[in-house]
N, C-alpha and C positions, 0 to 999 in steps of 0.2 A: 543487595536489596533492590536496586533500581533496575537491575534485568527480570526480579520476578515481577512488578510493577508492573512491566513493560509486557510480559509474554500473557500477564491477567489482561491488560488493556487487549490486547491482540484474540484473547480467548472470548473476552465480553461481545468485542466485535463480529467476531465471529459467532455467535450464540444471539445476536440480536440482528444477524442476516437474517435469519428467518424469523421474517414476521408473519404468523401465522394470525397473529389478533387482525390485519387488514386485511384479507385474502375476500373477506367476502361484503369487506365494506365500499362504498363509490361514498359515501356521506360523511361525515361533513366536507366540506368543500373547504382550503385551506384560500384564503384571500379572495373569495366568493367564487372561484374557477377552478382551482386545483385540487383533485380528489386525495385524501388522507395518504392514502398508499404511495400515491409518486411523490407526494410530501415527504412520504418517511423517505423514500427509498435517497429523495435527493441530499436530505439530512443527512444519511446515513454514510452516503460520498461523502459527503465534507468533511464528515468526524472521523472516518479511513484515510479519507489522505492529510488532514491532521496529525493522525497515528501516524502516517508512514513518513511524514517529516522527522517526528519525533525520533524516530527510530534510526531515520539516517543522517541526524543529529547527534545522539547519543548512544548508539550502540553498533555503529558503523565499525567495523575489524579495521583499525588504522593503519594494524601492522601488517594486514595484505598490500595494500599499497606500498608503505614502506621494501616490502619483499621485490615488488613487480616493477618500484624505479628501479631498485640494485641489481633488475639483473640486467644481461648483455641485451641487446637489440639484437634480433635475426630475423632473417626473413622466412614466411612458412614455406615449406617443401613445396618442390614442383615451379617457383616463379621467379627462381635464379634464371637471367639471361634470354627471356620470354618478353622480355619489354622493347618495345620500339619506339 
């Protein structure tokens, strides 16, 4: 239940990127200087990378990690004995 939660949260977000209700507004002014739009869009940051906490909180594959400590250490191709 909690990964459909999560993938609705992520589709909302996705579907309220496009704000098409600000496109043609400058008015109201949010804090007497800031136009509607860079209001929303700043909002809109904050509530994403909320989400993406969330996500890498709760829905992080633990067991990739687990896989990627167990295995051997190597070095990638080509940098064996190149070092000075």
């Amino acid at each position: 239940m909690r990964n459909w939660l999560l993938a609705a949260a992520v589709g909302a977000l996705y579907l309220l990127h496009q704000d098409f209700w600000f496109w043609d507004a400058a008015r109201p002014l949010v804090f007497g200087f800031l136009p509607i739009g860079l209001f929303y869009h700043g909002a809109y940051s904050l509530a994403v990378a909320g989400l993406m906490w969330v996500l890498v909180r709760y829905a992080w594959p633990t067991h990739l990690e687990a896989d990627a400590e167990s295995a051997p250490a190597s070095e990638p191709p080509g940098e064996a004995g190149e070092r000075s």
